[in-house]
C-alpha positions as CSV (number, residue, x, y, z in Angstrom):
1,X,-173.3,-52.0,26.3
2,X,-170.2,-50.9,28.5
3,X,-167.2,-52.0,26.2
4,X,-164.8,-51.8,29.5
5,X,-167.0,-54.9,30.3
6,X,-166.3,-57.2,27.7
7,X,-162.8,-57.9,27.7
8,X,-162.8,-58.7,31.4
9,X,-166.4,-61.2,30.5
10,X,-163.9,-62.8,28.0
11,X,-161.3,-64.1,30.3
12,X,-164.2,-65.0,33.2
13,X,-165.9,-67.1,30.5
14,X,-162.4,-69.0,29.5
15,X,-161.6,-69.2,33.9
16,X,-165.3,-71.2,33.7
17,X,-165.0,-72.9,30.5
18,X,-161.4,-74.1,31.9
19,X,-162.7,-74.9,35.4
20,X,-165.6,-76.8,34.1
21,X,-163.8,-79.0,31.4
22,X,-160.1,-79.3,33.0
23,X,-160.9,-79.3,36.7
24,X,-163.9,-80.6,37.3
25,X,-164.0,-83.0,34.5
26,X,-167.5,-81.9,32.8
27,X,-168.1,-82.8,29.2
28,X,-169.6,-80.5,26.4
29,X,-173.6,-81.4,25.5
30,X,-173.7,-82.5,21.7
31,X,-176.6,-80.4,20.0
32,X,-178.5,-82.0,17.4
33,X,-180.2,-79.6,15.5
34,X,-183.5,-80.6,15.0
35,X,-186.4,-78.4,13.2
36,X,-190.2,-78.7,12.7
37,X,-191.9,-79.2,9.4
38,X,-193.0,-75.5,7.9
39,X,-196.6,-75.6,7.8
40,X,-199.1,-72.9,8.3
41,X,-199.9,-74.5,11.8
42,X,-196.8,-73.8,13.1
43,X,-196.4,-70.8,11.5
44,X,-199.3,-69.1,13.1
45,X,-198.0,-70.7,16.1
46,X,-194.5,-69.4,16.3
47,X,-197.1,-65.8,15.4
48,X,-198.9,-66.4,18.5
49,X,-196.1,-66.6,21.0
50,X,-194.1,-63.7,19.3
51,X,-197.2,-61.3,19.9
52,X,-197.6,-63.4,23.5
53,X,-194.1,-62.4,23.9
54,X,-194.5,-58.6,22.8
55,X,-197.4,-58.1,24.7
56,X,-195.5,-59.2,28.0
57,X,-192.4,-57.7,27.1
58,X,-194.4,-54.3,27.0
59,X,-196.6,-54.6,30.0
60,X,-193.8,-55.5,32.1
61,X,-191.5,-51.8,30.8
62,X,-194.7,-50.5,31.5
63,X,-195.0,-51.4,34.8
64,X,-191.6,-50.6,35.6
65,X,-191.8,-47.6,34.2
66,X,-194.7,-46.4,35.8
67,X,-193.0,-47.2,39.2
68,X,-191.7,-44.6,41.2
């Protein structure tokens, strides 16, 4: 991460927040947070997408890698 970046992200992400909000006259979303049950379903569930996730995650370096 370029640390040069960041201060100039914080004052773009206040400009939006301000322009959203002040100007434009959009209201923040209300999150509700909401979580399953903990059973061994959704366990091996949550498993299954991580190592879904992985796998994609390492074909797709792979591929980009392997692209010249």
């Amino acid at each position: 991460m370029h640390l040069e970046a960041l201060f100039p992200c914080f004052i773009v992400s206040y400009i939006g927040d301000y322009a959203a909000t002040s100007i434009w006259g959009v209201h923040r979303s209300q999150y509700i947070a909401c979580f399953p049950d903990v059973t061994l379903p959704t366990i091996l569930k949550f498993v299954f997408a991580a190592v879904l996730f992985g796998l994609a995650s390492r074909g797709g370096t792979d591929t980009v890698r392997h692209c010249d």
